[in-house]
C-alpha positions as CSV (number, residue, x, y, z in Angstrom):
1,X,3.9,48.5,-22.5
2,X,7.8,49.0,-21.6
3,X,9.1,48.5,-17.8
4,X,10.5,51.7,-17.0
5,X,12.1,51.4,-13.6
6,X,12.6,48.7,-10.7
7,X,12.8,50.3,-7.4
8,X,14.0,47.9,-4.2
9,X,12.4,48.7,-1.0
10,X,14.4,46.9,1.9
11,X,12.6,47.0,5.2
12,X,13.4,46.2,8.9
13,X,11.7,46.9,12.2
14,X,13.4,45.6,15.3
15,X,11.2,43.1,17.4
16,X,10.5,44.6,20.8
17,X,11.0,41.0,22.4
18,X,13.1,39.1,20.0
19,X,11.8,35.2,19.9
20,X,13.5,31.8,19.2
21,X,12.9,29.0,17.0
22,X,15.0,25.7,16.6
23,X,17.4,27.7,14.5
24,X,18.9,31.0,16.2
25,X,16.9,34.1,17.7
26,X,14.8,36.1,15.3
27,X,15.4,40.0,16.7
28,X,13.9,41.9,13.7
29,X,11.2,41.6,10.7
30,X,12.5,42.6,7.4
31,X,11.2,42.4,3.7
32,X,12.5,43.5,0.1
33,X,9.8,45.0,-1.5
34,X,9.8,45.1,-5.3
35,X,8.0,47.9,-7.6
36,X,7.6,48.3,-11.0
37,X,6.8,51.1,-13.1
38,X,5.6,51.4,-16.7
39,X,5.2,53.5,-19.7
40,X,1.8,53.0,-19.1
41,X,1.5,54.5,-15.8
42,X,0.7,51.0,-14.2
43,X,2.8,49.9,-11.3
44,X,3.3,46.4,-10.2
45,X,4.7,45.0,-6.0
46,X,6.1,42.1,-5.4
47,X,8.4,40.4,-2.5
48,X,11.2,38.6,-1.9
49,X,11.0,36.6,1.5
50,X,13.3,37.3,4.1
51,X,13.2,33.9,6.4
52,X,13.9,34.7,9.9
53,X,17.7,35.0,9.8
54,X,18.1,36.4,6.5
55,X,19.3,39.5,5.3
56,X,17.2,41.2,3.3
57,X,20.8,43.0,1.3
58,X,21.2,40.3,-0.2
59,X,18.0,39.3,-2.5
60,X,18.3,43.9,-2.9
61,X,21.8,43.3,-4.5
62,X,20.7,40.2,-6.9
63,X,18.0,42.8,-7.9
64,X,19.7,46.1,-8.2
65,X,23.0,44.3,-9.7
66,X,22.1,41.3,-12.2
67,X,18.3,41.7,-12.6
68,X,16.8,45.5,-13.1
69,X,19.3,46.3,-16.2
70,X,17.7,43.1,-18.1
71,X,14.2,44.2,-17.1
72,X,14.2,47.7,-18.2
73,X,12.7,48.5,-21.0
74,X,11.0,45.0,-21.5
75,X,7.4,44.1,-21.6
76,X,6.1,43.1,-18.3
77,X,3.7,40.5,-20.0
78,X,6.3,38.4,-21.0
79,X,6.7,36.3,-17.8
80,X,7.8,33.4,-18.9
81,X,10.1,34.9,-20.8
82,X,11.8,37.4,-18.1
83,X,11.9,34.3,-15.5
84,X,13.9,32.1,-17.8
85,X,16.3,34.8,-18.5
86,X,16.8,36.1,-15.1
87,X,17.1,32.2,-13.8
88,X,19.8,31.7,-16.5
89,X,21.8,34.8,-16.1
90,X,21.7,34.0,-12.5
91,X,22.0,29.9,-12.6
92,X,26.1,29.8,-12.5
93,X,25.9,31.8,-9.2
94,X,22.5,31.6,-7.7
95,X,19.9,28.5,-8.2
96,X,18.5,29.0,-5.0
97,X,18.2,30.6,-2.1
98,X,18.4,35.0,-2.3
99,X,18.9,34.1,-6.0
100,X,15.3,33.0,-6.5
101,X,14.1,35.2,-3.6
102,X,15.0,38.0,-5.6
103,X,13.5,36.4,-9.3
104,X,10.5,35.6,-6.8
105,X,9.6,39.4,-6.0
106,X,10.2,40.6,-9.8
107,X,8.3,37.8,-10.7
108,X,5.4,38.7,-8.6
109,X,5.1,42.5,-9.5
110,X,5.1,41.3,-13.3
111,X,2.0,39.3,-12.7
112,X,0.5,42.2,-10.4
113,X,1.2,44.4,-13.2
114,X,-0.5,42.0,-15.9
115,X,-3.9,42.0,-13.5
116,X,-4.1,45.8,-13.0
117,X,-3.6,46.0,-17.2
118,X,-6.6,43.8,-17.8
119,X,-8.5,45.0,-15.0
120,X,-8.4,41.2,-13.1
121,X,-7.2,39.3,-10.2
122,X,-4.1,37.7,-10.7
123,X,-6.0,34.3,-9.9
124,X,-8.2,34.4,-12.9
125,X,-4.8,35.5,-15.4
126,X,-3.4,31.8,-13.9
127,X,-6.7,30.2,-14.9
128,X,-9.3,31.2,-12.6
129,X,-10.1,30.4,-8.7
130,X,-11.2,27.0,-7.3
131,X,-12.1,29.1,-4.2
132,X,-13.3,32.1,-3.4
133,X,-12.3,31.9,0.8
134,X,-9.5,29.8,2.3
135,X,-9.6,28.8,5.8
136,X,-6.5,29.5,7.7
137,X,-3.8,28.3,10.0
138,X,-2.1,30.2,12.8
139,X,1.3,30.2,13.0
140,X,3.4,31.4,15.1
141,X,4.2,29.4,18.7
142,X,7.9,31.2,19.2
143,X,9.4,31.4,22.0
144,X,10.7,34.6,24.0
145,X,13.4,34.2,26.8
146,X,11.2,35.1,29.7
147,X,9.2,32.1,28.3
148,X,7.5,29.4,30.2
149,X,6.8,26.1,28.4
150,X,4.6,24.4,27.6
151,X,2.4,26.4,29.8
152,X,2.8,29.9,27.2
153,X,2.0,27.5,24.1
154,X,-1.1,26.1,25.6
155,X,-2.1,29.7,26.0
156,X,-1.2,30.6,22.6
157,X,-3.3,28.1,21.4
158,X,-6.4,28.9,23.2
159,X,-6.2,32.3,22.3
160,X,-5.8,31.5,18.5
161,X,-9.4,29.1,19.7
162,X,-10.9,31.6,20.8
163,X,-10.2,34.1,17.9
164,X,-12.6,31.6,15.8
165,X,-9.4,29.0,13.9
166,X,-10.0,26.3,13.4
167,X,-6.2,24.7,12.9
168,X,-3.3,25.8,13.9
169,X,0.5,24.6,13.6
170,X,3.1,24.7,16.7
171,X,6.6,25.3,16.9
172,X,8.5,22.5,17.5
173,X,12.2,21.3,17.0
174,X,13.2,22.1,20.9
175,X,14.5,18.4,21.7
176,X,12.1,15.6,21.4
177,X,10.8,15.4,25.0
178,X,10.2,19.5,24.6
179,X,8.3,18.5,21.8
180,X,6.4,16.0,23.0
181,X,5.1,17.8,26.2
182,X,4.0,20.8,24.1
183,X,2.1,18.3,21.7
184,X,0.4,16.7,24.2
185,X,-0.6,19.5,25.9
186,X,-1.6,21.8,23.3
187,X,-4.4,18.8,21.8
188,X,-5.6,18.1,25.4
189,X,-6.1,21.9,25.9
190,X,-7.7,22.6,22.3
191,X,-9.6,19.3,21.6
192,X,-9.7,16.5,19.5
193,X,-11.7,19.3,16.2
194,X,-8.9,21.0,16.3
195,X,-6.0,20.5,12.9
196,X,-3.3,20.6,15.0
197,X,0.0,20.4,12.7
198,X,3.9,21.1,14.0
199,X,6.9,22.4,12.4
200,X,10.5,21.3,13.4
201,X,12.4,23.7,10.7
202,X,14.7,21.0,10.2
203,X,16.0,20.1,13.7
204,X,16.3,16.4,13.1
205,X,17.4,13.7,11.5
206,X,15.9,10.6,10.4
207,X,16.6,8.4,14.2
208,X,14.8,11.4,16.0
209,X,12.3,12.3,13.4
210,X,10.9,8.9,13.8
211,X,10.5,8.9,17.5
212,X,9.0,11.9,17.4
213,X,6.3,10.8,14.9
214,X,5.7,7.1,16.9
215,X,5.3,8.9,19.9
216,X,3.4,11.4,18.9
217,X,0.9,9.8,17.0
218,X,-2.0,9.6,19.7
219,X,-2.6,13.9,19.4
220,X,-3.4,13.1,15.5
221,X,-1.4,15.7,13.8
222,X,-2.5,16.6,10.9
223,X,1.2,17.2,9.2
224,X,4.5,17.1,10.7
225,X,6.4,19.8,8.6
226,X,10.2,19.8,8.1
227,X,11.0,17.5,10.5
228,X,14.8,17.0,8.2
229,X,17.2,19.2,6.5
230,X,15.8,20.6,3.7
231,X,18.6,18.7,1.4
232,X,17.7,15.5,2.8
233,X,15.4,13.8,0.4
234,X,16.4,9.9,1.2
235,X,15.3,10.8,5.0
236,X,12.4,12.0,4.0
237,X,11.9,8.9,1.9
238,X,12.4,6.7,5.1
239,X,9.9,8.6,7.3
240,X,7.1,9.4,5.2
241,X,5.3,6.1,5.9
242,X,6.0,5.8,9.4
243,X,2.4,7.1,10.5
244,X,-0.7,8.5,9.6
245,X,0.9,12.2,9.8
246,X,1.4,13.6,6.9
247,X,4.7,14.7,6.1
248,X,5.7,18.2,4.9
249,X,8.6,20.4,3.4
250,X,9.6,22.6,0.2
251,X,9.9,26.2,1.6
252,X,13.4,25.4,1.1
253,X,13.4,24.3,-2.7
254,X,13.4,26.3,-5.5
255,X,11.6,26.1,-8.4
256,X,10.4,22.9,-11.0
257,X,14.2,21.9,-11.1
258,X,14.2,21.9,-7.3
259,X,11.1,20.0,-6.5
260,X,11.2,17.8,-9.9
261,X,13.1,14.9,-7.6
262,X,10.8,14.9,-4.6
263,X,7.8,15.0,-6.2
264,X,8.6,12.5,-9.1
265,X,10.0,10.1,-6.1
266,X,7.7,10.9,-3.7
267,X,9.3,12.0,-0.7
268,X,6.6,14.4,0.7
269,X,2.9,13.7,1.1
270,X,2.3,17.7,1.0
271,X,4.7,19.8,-1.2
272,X,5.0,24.0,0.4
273,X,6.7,26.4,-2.1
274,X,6.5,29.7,-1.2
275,X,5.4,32.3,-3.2
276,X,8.1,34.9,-2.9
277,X,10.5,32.4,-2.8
278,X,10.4,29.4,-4.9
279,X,9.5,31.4,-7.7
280,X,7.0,33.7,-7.9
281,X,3.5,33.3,-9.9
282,X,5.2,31.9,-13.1
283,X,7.4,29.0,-11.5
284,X,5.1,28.1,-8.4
285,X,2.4,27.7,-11.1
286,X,4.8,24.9,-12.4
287,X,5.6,23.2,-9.4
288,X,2.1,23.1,-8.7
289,X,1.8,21.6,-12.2
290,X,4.4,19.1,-11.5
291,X,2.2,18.5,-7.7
292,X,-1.4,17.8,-9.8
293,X,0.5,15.1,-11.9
294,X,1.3,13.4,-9.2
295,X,-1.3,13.7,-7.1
296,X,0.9,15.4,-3.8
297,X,-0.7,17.9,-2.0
298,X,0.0,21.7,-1.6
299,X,-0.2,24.1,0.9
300,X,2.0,27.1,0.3
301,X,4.1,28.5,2.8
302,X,3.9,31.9,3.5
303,X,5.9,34.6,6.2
304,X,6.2,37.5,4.5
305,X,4.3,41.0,4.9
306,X,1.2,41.7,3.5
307,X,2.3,42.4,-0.3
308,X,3.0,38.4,0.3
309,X,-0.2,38.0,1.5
310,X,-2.1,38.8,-0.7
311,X,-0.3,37.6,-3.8
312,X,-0.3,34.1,-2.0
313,X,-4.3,33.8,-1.9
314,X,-4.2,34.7,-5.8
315,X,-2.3,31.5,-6.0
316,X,-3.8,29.4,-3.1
317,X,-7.4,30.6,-5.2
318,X,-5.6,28.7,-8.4
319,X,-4.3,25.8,-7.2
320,X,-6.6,22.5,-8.5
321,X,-7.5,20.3,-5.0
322,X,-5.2,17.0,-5.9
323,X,-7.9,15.3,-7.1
324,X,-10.8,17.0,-7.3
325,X,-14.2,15.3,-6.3
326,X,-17.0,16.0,-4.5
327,X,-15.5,16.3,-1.5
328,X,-11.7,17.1,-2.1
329,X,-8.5,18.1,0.3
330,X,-8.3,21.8,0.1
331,X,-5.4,24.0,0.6
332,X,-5.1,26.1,3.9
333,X,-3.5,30.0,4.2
334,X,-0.4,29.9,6.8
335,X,-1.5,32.8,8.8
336,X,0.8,34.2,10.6
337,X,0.3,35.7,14.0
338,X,3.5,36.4,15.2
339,X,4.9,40.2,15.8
340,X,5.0,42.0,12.4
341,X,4.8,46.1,12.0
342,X,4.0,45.7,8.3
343,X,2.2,42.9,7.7
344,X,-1.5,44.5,8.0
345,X,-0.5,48.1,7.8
346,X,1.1,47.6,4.8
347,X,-2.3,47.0,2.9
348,X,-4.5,48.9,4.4
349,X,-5.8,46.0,6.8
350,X,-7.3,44.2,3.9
351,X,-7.0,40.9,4.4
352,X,-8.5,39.6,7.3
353,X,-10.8,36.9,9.1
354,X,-14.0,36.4,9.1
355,X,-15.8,33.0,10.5
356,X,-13.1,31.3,10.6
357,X,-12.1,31.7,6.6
358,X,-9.8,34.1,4.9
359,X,-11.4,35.6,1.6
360,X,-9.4,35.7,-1.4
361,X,-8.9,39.5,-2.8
362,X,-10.9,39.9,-5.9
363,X,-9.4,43.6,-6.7
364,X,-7.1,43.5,-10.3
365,X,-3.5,42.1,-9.7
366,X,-3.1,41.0,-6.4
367,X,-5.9,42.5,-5.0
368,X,-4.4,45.0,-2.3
369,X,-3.1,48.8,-2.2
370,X,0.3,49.9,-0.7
371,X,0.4,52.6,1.8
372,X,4.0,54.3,0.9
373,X,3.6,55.7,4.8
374,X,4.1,52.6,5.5
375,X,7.5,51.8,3.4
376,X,8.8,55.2,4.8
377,X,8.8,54.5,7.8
378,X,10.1,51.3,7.9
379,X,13.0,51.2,4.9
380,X,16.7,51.2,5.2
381,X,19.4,52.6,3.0
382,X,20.6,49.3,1.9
């Protein structure tokens, strides 16, 4: 089998109320859809993730410039293989960021391609699944100008309650007191059952991120998650210990050479690569190598639409609990709820909730089918 042709899908939808988070206003959802055709008929998606404020040109242009004239006319089962290369021809300009993005989404059409030619879930190709449902987070908690808070995030919350989670994670990184009041409030209104985590997306450093954690310790977090700049592994270091909150970050590192430090030195009690960003099947199968060894946790972060969806619960059903026992720690699905035109739409509405768990698609590659309607209507000419 020969890869014939890469074809970049860049997509954008303009948010009817554009929302805030603790770095800039979000005011549309995009994606970089990859596909990948074959000699032998068999065509593989993957994506790149576009974070809130990124373009989705720019992981297109590592694809369509430095990427798609090395794949073609190479076999799609040599993943390994095609990372490496495309991480080396890239590695003097590009060992992050919409570099790896880019690698991520190739990456992740390979492996979706591999399933469909063995008739199998990507899950079982990575060595099989520890699960067969994961139960999911909602996240979301952003905040719109004609906002009230922390009355609208106590309302969130209770509808996500009421929708049958069981955890959710807030928004925070606002200004401590901000923070604070939305904490508070949100675990009085929800109730002590409730995993209750919080994200920050780096707003802090070390002085403030240690307040915040002291002072919010009554509510019982479960994990504070990037509470520090994403390069900041010494204040991560400092903090960790502080309280029983776990502490969380990675969606920002790339690949085994970019966790290898904060793993090996412990800086993080729970490690969150993103599939579609930190490497795709082949190098988040690594990091999560490089997690088991020393016992950190995972729980993958995941924004994306649903082609990211569902190739995250083929990994999320692969990853070993760190350790395993009778009763282990097991990985959650970040589910988002926040406004997305293609998220569900995309796939056909397959992946959805059901008493409270999230079942992992066992269809061959990563489980889901693309509606092309769907890609119309939303791609740009990029």
């Amino acid at each position: 089998m020969r890869i014939t042709n890469v074809q970049v899908h860049v997509m954008k939808s303009l948010l009817e109320e554009p929302f805030y988070f603790s770095q800039g206003w979000v005011k549309q959802r995009s994606s970089v859809l990859v596909e990948i055709e074959t000699d032998a008929g068999i065509t593989g998606w993957g994506e790149c993730l576009c974070h809130g404020l990124q373009p989705p040109e720019i992981a297109a242009a590592f694809i369509r410039h430095a990427f798609a004239p090395l794949l073609i006319g190479r076999d799609p089962h040599d993943t390994d293989v095609l990372w490496e290369e495309m991480y080396n021809l890239s590695r003097p300009y590009g060992q992050g960021g919409a570099a790896v993005n880019a690698i991520s989404g190739i990456d992740i059409a390979l492996w979706d391609i591999k399933g469909k030619s063995c008739g199998l879930p990507v899950s079982k190709l990575l060595g099989g699944t520890f699960r067969t449902q994961v139960m999911p987070y909602a996240t979301g908690f952003y905040r719109t100008a004609k906002g009230s808070y922390p009355a609208d995030g106590v309302a969130e919350a209770l509808q996500h309650k009421a929708n049958g989670l069981r955890a959710m994670k807030l928004k925070i990184g606002f200004g401590i007191d901000e923070d604070l009041a939305l904490i508070t409030s949100v675990r009085e209104a929800v109730g002590p059952e409730m995993r209750l985590m919080a994200d920050a997306n780096g707003a802090y450093n070390t002085g403030l991120a240690r307040r915040l954690l002291l002072e919010s310790e009554s509510s019982k977090l479960y994990f504070m998650e990037e509470l520090l700049a994403p390069e900041d592994i010494d204040g991560y270091k400092a903090i960790r210990h502080l309280t029983g909150t776990l502490i969380a970050s990675g969606e920002n590192l790339f690949g085994k050479m970019g966790y290898r430090h904060w793993i090996a030195q412990g800086a993080l009690d729970i490690v969150q690569p993103d599939l579609c960003s930190s490497g795709g099947f082949t190098e988040c199968k690594k990091i999560a190598t490089l997690a088991q060894a020393w016992n950190t946790l995972m729980v993958p972060h995941v924004w994306g639409s649903g082609v990211g969806l569902a190739a995250s619960l083929q990994f999320i059903a692969s990853l070993a609990p760190t350790p395993l026992g009778l009763f282990p720690e097991e990985p959650m699905l970040e589910y988002d709820q926040s406004s997305h035109p293609f998220r569900v739409d995309l796939i056909g509405h397959a992946i959805t909730m059901k008493d409270g768990m999230v079942s992992i698609p066992d269809g061959p590659g990563i489980g889901v089918e693309i509606n092309r309607d769907i890609i119309e209507k939303y791609a740009v000419t990029a």
